[in-house]
ROLUMDO-701649 format. One line per 10 residues: for each residue x, y, z of N, C-alpha, C. Coordinates in Angstrom, 3 decimals, decimal comma, padded with zeros to 6 digits. Layout:
BEGIN
X:Y:Z:X:Y:Z:X:Y:Z  ...
***
This chain:
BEGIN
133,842:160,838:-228,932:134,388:161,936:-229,734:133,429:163,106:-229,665  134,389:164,345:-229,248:132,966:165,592:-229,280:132,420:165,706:-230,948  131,501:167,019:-230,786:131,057:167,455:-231,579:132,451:168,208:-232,820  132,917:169,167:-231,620:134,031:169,791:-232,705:134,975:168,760:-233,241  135,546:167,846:-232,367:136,638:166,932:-233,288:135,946:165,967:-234,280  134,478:165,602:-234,259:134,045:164,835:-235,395:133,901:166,036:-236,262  134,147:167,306:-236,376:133,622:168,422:-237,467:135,105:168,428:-238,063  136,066:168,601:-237,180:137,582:168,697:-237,745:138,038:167,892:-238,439  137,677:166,450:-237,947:137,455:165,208:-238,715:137,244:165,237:-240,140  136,253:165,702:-240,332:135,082:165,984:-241,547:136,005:167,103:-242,013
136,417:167,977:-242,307:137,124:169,233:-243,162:138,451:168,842:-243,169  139,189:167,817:-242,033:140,650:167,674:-242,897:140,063:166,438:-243,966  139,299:165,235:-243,889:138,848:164,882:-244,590:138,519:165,350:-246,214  137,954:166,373:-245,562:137,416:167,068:-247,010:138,324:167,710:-247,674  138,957:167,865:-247,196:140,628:168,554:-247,444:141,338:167,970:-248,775  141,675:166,621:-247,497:142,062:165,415:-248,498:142,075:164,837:-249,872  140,368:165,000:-249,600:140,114:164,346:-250,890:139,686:165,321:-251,810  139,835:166,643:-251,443:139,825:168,041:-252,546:141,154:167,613:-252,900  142,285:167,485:-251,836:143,569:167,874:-252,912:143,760:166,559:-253,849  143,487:164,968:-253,384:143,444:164,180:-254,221:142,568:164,775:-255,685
141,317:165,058:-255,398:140,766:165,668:-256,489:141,384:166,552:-257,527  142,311:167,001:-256,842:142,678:168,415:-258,081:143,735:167,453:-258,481  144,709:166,714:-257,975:145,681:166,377:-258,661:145,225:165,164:-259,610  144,413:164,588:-259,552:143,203:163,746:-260,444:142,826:164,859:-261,310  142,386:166,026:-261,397:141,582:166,653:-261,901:142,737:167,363:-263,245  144,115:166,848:-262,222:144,701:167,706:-263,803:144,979:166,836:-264,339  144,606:165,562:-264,347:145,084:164,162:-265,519:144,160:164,327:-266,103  142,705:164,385:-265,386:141,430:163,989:-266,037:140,503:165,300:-266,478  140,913:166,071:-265,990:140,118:167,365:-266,803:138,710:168,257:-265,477  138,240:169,150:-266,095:137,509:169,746:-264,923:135,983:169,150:-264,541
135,564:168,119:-264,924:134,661:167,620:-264,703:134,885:166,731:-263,644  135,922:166,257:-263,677:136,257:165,390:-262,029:136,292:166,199:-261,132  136,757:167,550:-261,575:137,230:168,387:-260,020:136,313:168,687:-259,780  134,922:169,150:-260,471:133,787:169,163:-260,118:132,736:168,254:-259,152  133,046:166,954:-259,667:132,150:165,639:-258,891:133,161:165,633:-257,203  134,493:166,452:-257,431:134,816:165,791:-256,089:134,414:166,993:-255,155  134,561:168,085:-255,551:134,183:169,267:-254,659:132,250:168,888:-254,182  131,467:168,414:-254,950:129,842:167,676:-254,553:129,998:167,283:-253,556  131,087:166,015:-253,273:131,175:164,893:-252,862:131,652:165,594:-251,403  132,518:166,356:-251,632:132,733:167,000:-250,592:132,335:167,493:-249,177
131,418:168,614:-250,384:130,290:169,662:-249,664:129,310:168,248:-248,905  129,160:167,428:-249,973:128,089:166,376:-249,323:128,481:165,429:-247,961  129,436:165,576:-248,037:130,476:164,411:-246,740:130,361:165,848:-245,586  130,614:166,757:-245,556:130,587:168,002:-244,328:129,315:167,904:-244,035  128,039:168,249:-244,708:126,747:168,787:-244,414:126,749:167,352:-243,736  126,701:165,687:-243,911:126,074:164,755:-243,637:126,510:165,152:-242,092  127,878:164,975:-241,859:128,606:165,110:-241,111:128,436:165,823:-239,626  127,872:167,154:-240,447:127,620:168,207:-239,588:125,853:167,582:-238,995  125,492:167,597:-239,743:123,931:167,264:-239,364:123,859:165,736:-238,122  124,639:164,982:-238,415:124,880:164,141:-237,094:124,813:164,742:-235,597
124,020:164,007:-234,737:124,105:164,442:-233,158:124,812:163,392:-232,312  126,412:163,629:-231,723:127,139:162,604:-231,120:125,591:161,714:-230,381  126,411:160,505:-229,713:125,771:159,828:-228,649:125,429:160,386:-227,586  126,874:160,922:-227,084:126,793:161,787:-225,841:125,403:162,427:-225,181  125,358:163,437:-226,704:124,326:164,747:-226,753:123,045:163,734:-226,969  122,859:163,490:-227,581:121,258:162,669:-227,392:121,468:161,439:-226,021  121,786:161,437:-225,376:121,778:160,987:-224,246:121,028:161,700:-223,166  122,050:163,064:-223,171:121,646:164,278:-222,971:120,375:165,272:-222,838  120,045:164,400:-223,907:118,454:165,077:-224,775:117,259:164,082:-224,034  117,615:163,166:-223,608:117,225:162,201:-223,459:116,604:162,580:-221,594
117,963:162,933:-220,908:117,986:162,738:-219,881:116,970:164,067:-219,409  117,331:165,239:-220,045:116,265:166,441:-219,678:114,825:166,624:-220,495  114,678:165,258:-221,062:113,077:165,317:-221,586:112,827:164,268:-220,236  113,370:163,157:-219,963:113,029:162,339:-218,510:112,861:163,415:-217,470  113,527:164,041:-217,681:113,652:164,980:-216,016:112,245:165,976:-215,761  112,238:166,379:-217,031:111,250:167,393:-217,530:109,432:166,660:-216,892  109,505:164,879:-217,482:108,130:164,239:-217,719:108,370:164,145:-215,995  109,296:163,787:-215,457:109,708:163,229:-213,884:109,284:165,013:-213,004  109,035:166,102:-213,488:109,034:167,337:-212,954:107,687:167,623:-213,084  106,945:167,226:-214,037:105,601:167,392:-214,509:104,686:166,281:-213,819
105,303:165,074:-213,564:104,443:164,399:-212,778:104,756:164,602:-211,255  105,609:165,533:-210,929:105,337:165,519:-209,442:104,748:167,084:-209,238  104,695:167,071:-209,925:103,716:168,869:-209,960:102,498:167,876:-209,759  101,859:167,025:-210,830:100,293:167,218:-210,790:099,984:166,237:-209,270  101,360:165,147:-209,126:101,183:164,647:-207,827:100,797:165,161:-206,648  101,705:166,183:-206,576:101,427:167,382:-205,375:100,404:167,706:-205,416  099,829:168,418:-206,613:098,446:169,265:-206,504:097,797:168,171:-206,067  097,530:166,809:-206,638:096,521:165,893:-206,209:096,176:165,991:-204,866  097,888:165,503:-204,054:097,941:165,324:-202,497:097,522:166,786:-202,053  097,489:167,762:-202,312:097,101:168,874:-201,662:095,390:168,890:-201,877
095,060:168,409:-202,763:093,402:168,381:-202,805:092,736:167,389:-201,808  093,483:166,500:-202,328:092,772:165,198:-200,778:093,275:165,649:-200,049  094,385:166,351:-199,441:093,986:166,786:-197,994:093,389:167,948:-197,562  093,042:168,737:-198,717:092,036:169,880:-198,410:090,318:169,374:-198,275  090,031:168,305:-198,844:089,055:167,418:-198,676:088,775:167,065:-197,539  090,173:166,461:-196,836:090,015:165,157:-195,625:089,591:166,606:-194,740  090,359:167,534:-194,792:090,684:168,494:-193,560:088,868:169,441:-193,169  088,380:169,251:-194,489:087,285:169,574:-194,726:086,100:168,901:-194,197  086,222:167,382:-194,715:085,240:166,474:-194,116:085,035:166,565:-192,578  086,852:166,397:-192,283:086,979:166,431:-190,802:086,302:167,504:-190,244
086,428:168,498:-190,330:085,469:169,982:-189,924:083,867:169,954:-189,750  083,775:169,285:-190,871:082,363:168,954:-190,932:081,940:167,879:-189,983  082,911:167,132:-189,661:082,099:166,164:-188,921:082,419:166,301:-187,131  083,413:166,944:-186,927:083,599:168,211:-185,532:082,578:168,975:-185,464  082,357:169,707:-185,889:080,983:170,627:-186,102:079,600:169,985:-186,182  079,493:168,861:-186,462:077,969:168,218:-186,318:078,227:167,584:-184,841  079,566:167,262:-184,471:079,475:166,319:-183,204:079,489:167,468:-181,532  079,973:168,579:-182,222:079,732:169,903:-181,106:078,201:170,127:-181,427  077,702:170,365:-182,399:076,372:170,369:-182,318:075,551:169,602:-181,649  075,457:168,185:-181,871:075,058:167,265:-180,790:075,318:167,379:-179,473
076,099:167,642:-179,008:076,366:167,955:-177,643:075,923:169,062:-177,096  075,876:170,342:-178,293:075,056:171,467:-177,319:073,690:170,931:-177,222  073,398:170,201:-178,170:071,716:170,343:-177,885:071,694:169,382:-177,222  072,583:168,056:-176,882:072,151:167,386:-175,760:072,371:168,445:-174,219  073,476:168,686:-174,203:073,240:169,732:-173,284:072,174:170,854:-172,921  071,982:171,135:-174,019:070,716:172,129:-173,889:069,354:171,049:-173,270  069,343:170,117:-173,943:068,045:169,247:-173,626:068,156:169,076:-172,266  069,243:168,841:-172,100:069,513:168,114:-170,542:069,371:169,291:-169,248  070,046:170,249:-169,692:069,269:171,456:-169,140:068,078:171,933:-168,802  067,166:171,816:-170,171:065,711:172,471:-169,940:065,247:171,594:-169,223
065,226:170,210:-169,294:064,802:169,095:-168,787:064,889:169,166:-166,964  066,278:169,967:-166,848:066,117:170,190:-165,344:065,566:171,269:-164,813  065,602:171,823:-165,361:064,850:173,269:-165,417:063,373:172,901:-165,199  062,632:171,802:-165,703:061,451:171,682:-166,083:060,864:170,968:-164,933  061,804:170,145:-163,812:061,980:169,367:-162,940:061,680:169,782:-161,919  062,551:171,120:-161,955:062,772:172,307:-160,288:061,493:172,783:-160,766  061,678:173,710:-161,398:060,109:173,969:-161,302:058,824:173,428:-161,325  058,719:172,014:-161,709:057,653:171,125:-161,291:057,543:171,073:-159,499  059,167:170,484:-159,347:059,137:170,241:-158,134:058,970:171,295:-157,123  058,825:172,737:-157,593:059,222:174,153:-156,568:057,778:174,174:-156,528
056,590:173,923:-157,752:055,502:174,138:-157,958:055,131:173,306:-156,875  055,040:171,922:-156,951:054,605:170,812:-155,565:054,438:171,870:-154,056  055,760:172,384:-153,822:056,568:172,865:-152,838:055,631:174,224:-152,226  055,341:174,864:-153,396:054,475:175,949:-153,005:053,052:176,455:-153,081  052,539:175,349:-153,886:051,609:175,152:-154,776:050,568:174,617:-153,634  051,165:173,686:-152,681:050,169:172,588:-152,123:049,745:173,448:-150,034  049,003:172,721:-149,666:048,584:172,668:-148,650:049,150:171,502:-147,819  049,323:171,040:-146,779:049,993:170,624:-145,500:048,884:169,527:-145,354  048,477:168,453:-145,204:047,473:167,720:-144,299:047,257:168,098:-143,082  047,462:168,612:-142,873:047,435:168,795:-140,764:046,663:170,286:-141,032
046,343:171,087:-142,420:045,755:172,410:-142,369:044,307:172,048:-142,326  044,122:170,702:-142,755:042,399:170,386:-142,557:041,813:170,250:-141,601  040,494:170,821:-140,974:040,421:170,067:-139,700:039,725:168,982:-140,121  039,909:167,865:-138,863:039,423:166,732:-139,001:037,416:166,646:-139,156  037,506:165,947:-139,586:035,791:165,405:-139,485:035,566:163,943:-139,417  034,214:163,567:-139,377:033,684:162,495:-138,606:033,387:161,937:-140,156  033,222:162,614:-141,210:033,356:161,918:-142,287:033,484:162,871:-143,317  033,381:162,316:-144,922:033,652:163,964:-146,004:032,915:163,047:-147,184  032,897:164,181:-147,729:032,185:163,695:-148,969:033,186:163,632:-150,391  032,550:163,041:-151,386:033,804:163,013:-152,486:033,910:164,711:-152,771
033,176:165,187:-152,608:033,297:166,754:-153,271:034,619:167,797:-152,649  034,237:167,362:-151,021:035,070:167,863:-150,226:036,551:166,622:-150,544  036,708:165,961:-150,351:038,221:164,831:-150,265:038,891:165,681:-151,977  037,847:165,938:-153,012:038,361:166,254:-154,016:038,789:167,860:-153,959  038,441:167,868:-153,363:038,851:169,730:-152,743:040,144:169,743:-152,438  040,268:168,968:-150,956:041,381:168,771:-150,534:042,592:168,370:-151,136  042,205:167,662:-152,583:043,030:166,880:-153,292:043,442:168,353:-154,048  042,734:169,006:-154,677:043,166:170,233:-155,509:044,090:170,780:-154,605  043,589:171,024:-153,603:044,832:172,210:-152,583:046,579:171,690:-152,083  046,504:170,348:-152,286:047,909:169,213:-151,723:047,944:168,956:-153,533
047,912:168,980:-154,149:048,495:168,733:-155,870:048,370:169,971:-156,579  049,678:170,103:-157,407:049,909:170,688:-158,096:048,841:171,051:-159,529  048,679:172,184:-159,747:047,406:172,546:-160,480:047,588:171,556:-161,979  049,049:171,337:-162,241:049,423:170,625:-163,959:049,456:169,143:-163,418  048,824:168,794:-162,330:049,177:167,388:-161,808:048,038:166,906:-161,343  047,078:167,673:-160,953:045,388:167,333:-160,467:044,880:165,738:-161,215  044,919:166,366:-162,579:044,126:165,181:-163,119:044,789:164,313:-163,501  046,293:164,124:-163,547:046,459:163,021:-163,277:046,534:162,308:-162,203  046,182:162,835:-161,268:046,526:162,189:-159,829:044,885:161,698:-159,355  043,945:162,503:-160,062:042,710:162,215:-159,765:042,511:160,962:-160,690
042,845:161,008:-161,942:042,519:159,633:-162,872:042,712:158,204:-161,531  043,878:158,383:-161,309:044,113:157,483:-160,692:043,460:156,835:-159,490  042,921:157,986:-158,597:042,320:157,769:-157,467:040,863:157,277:-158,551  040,470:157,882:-159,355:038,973:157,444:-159,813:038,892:155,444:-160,031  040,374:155,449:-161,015:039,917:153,719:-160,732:040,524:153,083:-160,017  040,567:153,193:-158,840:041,439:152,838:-157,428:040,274:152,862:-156,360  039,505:153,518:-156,528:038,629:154,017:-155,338:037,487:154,451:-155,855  037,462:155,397:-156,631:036,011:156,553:-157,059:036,250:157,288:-155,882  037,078:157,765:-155,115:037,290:158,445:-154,418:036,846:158,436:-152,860  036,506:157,084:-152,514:035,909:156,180:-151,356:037,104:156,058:-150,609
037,819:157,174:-149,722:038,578:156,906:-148,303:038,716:155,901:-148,021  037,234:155,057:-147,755:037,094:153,853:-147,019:037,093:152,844:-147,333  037,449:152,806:-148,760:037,166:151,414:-149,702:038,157:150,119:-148,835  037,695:148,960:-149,136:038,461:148,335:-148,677:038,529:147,384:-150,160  039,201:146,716:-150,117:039,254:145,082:-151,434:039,077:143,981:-150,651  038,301:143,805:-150,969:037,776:142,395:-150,067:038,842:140,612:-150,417  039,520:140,169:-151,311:040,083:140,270:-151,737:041,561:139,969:-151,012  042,258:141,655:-151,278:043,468:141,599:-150,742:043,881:142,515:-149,297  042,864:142,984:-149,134:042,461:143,737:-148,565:043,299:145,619:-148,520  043,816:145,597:-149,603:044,108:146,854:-149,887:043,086:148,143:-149,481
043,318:149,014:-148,928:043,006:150,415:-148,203:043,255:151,765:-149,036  041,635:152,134:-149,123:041,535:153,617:-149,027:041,537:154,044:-150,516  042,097:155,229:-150,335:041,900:156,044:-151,475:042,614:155,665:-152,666  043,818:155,181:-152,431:045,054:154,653:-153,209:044,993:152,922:-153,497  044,216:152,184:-152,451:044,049:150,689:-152,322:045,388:150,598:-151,612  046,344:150,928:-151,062:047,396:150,774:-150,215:047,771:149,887:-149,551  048,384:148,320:-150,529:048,475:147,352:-149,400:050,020:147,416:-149,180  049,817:146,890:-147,810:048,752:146,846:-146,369:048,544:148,338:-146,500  047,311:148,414:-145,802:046,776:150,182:-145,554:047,328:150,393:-145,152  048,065:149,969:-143,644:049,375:150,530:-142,947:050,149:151,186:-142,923
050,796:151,076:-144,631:052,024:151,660:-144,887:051,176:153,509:-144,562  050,395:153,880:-144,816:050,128:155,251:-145,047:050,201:155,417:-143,816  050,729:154,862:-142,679:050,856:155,572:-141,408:051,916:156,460:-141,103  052,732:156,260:-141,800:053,492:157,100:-142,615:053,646:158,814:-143,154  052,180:159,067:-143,235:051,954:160,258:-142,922:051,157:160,819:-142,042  050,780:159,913:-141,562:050,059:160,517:-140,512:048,822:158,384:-138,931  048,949:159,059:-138,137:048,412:158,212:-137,615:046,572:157,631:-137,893  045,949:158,790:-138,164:045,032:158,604:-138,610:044,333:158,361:-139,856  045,305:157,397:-140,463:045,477:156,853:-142,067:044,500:156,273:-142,302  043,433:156,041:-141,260:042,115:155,076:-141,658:041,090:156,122:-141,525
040,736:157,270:-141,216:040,238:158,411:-140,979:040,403:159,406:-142,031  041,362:159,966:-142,328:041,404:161,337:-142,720:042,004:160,983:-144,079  041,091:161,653:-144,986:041,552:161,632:-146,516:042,919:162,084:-146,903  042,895:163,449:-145,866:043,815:164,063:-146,646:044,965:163,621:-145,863  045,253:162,752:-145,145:046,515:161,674:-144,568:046,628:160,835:-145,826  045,750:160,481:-146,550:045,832:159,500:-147,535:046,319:159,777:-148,770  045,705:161,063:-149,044:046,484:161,899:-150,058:047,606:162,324:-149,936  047,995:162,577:-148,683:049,387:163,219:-148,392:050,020:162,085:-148,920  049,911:161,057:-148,104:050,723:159,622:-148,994:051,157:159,228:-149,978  049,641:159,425:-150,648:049,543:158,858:-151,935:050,373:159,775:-152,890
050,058:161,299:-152,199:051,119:162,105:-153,573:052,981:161,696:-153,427  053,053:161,418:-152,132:054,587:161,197:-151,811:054,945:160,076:-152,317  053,847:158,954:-152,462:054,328:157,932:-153,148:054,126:157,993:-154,899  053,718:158,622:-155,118:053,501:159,019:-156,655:055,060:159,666:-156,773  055,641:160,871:-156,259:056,461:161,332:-156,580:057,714:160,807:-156,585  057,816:159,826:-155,222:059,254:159,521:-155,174:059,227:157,993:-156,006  058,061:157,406:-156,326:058,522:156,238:-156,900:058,075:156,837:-158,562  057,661:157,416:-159,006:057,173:157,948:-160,615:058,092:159,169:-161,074  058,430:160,239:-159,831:058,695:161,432:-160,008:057,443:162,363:-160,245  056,389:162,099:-160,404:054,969:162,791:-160,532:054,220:161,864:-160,875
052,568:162,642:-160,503:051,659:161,930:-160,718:051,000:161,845:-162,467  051,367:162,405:-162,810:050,817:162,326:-164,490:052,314:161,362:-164,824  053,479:161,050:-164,737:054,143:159,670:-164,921:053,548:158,393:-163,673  053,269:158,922:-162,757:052,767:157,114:-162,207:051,213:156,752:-163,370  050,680:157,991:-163,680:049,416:157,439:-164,654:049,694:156,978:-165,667  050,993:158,110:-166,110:051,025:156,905:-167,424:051,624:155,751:-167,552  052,132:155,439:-166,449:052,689:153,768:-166,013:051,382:152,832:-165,226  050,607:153,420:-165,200:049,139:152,582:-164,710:048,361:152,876:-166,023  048,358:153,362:-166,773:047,843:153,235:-168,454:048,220:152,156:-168,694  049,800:151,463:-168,906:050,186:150,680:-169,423:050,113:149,686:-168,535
049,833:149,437:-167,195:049,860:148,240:-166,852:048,907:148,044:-165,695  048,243:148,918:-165,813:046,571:149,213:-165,115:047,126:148,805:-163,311  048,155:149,026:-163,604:048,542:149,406:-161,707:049,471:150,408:-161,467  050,152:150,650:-160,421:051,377:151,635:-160,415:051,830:151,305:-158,936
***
């Protein structure tokens, strides 16, 4: 039943029992017609003040809708924060991993950089064995001469450490022993024929060697030393 037909309800009602009232009221006098017109007014107002089913159903359904509208508002905002977060973290952690890579790149760069020019230094830096003339013998002063002019000026002393506990700088050393040769102890001495035929003679055949074998098996002579630091050979 709507609203208006329970109100129409209520006033023919009230109707009713006004006109019962008055025709009561003329047997019984004006104090009845009084209690029924109360009774009346009081049956409309109750009446009126009622909210069908319908309508609070109603009431019902757009306070749900309302709490159901309010929680997907703060839902959203939530999901929009964690993914302004994730999108964030993510950035941050792109950006540290490009970072790593330039500077490995960069490292890896200077590193070659540091290489050629070691190696350009060797290249231009040194003297030839075949520029010495030969002699019938040399002294450590002179073999260490020769050694400065065939090694690189940032490579001398390590290349000399080495010859010092290998030799003391004795061409001719032999190891009685194993019989390792020369300046380097070179077993078999042989192999230094290699640079030259007169590998039992001439220092600076021996040096020529010895730096070629420093370089291609160490990459330089201050790394074959520091691999004969650690294991007192190379």
């Amino acid at each position: 039943m709507s609203r208006i037909s329970v109100r129409g309800f209520a006033v023919a009602s009230a109707t009713a029992v006004t006109a019962v009232g008055s025709v009561v009221g003329v047997a019984s006098g004006s104090t009845a017609q009084t209690n029924d017109a109360e009774a009346t007014a009081a049956a409309d107002t109750t009446l009126l003040a009622d909210i069908p089913a319908g309508q609070q159903a109603q009431v019902q359904a757009d306070s749900l809708t309302q709490q159901a509208d309010a929680q997907a508002i703060a839902a959203d905002v939530s999901a929009k924060k964690d993914a302004e977060e994730a999108a964030r973290k993510a950035a941050a952690e792109t950006a540290i991993a490009k970072k790593e890579a330039a500077e490995k790149v960069a490292a890896d760069a200077a590193k070659k950089r540091a290489e050629t020019k070691a190696a350009a230094s060797r290249g231009t830096d040194v003297r030839d064995s075949s520029s010495f003339p030969t002699q019938s013998s040399y002294s450590v002063a002179q073999i260490q001469a020769m050694a400065r002019q065939m090694v690189a000026g940032d490579q001398f002393q390590c290349f000399s450490n080495i010859v010092d506990h290998e030799s003391s700088w004795n061409y001719r050393a032999v190891n009685a022993s194993s019989g390792a040769y020369g300046l380097f102890q070179a077993l078999p001495g042989s192999k230094m024929s290699s640079a030259g035929a007169d590998w039992q003679t001439n220092p600076a055949t021996q040096i020529k060697w010895g730096l070629g074998y420093m370089n291609e098996r160490y990459h330089s002579p201050c790394q074959a030393w520091s691999f004969w630091q650690a294991n007192h050979w190379y």
